[in-house]
Steps between C-alpha positions, in 0.01 A plus 500: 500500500775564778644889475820504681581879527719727702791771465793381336704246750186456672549085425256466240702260290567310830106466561460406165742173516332404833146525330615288196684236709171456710271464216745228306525326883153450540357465165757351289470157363811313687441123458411430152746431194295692305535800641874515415651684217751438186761612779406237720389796738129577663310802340528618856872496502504653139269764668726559769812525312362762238550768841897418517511609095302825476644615840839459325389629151230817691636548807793754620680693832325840544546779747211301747511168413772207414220333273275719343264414222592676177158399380130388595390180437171321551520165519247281427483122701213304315287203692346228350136372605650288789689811634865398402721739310438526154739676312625847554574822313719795502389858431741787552469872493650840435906355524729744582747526205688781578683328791696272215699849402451710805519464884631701806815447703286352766284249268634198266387378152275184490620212660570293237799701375692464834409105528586425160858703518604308807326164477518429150694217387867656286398303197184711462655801623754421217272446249324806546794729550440576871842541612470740812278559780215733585752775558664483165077575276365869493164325549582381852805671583356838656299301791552285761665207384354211816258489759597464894412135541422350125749288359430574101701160403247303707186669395607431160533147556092527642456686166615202301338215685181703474517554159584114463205408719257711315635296142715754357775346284879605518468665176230722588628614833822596282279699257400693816870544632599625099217756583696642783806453379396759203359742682819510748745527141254766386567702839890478403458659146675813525406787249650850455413836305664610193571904412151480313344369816470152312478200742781216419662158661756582680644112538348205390545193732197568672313528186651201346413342811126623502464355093687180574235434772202590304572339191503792312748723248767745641457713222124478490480583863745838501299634162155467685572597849773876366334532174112339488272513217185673513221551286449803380149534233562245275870478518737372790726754611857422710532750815758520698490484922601699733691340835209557681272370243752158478524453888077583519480233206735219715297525807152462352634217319665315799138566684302377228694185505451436845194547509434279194701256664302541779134420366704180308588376829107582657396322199729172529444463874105503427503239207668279760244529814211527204245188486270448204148454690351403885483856593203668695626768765814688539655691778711770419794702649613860443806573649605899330779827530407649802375882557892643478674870597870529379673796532459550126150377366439463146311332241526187613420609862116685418441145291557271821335758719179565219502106569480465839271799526227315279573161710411732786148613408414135342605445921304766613181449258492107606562552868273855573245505203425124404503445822226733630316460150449127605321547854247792325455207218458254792269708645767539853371807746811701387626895509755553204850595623688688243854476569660769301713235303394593165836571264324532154641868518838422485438183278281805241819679541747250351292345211155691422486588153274812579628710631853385378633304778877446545552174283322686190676754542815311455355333220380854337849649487676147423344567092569872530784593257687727775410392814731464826493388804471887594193560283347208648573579851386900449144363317429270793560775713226698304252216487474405924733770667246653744213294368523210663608457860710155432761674295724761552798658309809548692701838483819419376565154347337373175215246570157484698401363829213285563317404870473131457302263728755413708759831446570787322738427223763766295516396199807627208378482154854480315576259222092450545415512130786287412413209745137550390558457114774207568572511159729230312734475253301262200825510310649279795172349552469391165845348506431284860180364298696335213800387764684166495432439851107394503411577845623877452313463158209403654458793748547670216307346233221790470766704324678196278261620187620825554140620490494646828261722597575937611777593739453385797240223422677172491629496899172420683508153627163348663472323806522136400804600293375576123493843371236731487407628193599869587383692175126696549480647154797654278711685622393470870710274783430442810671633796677304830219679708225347255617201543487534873175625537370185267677224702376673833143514333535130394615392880193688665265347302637159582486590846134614488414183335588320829420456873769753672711445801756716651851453660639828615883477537673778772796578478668521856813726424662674219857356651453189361541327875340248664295524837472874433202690498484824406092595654424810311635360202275194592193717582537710169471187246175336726360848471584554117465179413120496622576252777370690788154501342449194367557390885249774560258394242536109617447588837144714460447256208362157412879367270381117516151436318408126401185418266185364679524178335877422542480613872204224536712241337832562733357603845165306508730220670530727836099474514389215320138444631431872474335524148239268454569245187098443393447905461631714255664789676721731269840572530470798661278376768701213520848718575264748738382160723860376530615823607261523764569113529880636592432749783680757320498808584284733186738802524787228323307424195216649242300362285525597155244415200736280356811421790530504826784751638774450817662724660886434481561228685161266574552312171842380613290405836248319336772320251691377857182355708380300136849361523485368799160364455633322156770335730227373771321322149779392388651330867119353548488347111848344573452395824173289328671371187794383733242310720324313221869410356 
């Protein structure tokens, strides 16, 4: 596995694209006609044109960075026996849904709301009732509206041929425009309070608009969102809403569609770059939210940053503890260096179960009857205040701070129980399920029965795009931040299941310029990120080891008459004779039980002098085969 990491704007998505357009270079299967698709295109061009869709679909503007991942993704490229690509496979993680409903003045919605206002062709525009720009939808009005230098009309037009590359038909990239086209008429519903506090329509185009698009009944639609049944015992019970409880309601819904929407798409582009069989390795890519610090950090904040901090000690335990773990294994002359990189504190702090870390916390008050953000913020308080020295409470404003790896982060806990339960409306849902439209019936088709499970448990969508099964036992739901912590627990193991390798992204300035670098800024994210002593550690250490036998094999060319070919020697005398064999100097290499281990640099050496001895054979057998022509 490849970990691309770094702050946000740090150009992980950037490195990503450059590591997936050298693997499909130099291992894709170019020349046969077998290797190309129903499309007529090349798995590696279908591989290559899934980036263009989920950057449109995942990515948006924030405060640091024009194209920020909204989500993490590990992607999967699979290899075949003769090294060619494979197939490859999609799996995304913790998506930010709140950015569909909510961003700051200085951020923008996802992409794909922009490009497909402005590039759209009027005919599906008309279809779908899009009749104004970004400026004239709630959903994207309160943001930035473009990006200095990005012409939405023409990265729309990339959107399309990718999709069309990749084998998606014109009727299923309109089922994903009718998705956004809902969720910008839902933004536009306008609601008001009545003397008894009674939420009500206060005009209905936008609404009409909203049912027209979703293939579902006016009437139907208005009863479940201002008046929803709900079970009460044995009997179902109509309660009215409040605004608040209406405009809550909206939101979650438009979120839960995108996202829904969302794991359809994941799931499409992978049936398309999927192969049947001929698969033996695989190569993967995560490319994540970087470590972030807003001026206002919430919920969605401590989950990226809880992320990065684990990627951080699976960094730190591969590069400082493996590492030194190895040369006592190997039996290397070695004095453990402990580098004071250990974060399990602050990781004990977010999601230990006992004592109650912050997470289960959340999840403790989320079931308790009259529990608020206040409660939970004044119990958290009680729990670590004092106790533990990564957490602090701050005097005056409602939340908790917590010293992170890289910085110490204030963090505001309002609205947290609300964004935590993300509860949804199964009135509504049960009404998209049995819609006339079958793709928004489809996202929807775990509630078409109308046997949904408890509040809450129907909007938890896995990675490959299915849902979850969300119920534990009756009664119980599970929570955003449950959710989190199993996805994060899912990617970790499929990490430790494979051979790391790190790419550290730095970002140069927080300006957003080019040919600027800001050097403490620079010098702060080598020394966070653990940069400064993994050089250390490569330095003092031994980072290139090779196995007796496969060292034999590859450098026994630069010394052929040196082993003897009537006498057994073993491989380990074998690699110590060539050594000596080399000249080389003993304070560059050790020999392990099992390996032999290079300081940084020699193998790199080695690799350039058997080069040139391969092109001396080579020249002399040509130079022979030419002269017996």
């Amino acid at each position: 596995s490849i970990l691309i990491t770094g702050e946000s704007g740090a150009g992980k998505t950037e490195n990503t694209k450059k590591v997936i357009q050298f693997l499909t270079a130099i291992a894709g299967d170019h020349k046969t006609a077998a290797a190309l698709t129903a499309t007529g295109c090349s798995l590696e061009q279908q591989i290559l044109s899934a980036n263009p869709i989920l950057e449109s679909f995942g990515n948006a503007q924030t405060i640091r960075n024009n194209n920020s991942s909204r989500f993490g993704k590990f992607i999967r490229i699979e290899f075949n026996f003769a090294g060619q690509i494979a197939g490859a496979n999609i799996e995304w993680y913790l998506f930010e849904k709140p950015r569909v409903t909510n961003q700051s003045k200085q951020e923008r919605n996802y992409h794909v709301f922009y490009q497909f206002m402005k590039g759209a062709d009027k005919s599906v525009k008309d279809r779908l009732l899009i009749d104004k720009g970004p400026e004239g939808y709630t959903f994207t009005r309160k943001c930035r509206q473009t990006i200095q230098g990005v012409d939405d009309r023409a990265e729309f037009d990339t959107l399309v041929a990718a999709m069309a590359t990749t084998g998606f038909k014109t009727e299923e990239q309109n089922d994903l425009f009718r998705v956004l086209a809902a969720i910008l008429h839902m933004g536009n519903m306008q609601f008001q309070a009545t003397r008894n506090d009674e939420a009500v329509l206060r005009e209905q185009v936008a609404a009409e608009k909203l049912c027209h698009v979703l293939g579902i009944q006016l009437s139907d639609f208005t009863r479940a969102v201002l008046r929803p049944s709900i079970k009460a015992g044995r009997d179902w019970v109509t309660q009215s809403r409040t605004l608040q409880q209406v405009l809550l309601s909206v939101e979650a819904l438009a979120r839960s569609m995108y996202e829904r929407m969302f794991g359809a798409l994941v799931s499409r582009i992978n049936s398309a770059m999927s192969r049947p069989d001929g698969k033996s390795t695989f190569i993967g890519v995560l490319d994540i939210a970087g470590f972030e610090i807003l001026e206002v950090n919430s919920f969605e904040q401590l989950c990226i940053n809880y992320t990065n901090e684990r990627l951080q000690q699976f960094f730190n335990r591969t590069m400082f503890v493996l590492e030194q773990e190895e040369y006592t294994r190997e039996g290397i002359e070695w004095n453990f260096i402990d580098f004071g990189m250990d974060l399990q504190p602050t990781i004990d702090l977010i999601d230990r179960t006992k004592p109650i870390g912050v997470m289960s916390c959340l999840d403790e008050e989320c079931v308790m009857p009259k529990a608020t953000d206040k409660t939970f913020t004044e119990k958290l308080h009680g729990l670590w205040a004092n106790k533990s020295d990564k957490y602090e409470a701050p005097r005056f404003a409602m939340g908790f701070t917590i010293k992170h790896y890289a910085s110490q982060v204030e963090y505001s806990t309002e609205g947290w129980l609300e964004k935590n339960k993300d509860p949804l409306n199964e009135n509504v849902t049960r009404l998209l399920g049995n819609s006339s439209e079958p793709f928004i019936a489809q996202l929807y088709s775990d509630y078409a029965d109308g046997q949904s499970g408890t509040p809450g448990g129907g909007n938890d969508v896995s990675s490959s795009g299915t849902r979850v099964p969300t119920t534990l036992k009756r009664g119980a739901f599970r929570t955003v931040g449950q959710r989190h912590k199993d996805q994060l627990n899912l990617l970790m193991a499929q990490l430790n299941s494979t051979q790391p390798h790190f790419v550290r992204c730095i970002l140069p300035n927080s300006e957003k310029r080019a040919g600027k670098i800001d050097t403490p800024l620079v010098l702060d994210q080598l020394r966070c990120n653990g940069v400064l002593e993994g050089i250390r550690i490569t330095r003092q250490g031994f980072p290139n080891r090779i196995p007796f036998l496969e060292f034999r094999q590859r450098y026994e060319i630069l010394a052929p008459n040196t082993i003897p070919r009537q006498v057994f020697v073993d491989s380990k005398q074998a690699a110590s004779k060539l050594l000596e064999a080399f000249k080389m100097d003993k304070a560059k290499y050790r020999l392990g039980h099992t390996k032999v281990f290079f300081r940084a640099g020699v193998l790199g050496e080695l690799e350039e002098i058997r080069d040139v001895e391969l092109s001396k054979i080579i020249v002399q057998f040509q130079a022979m085969a030419r002269g017996a022509l």
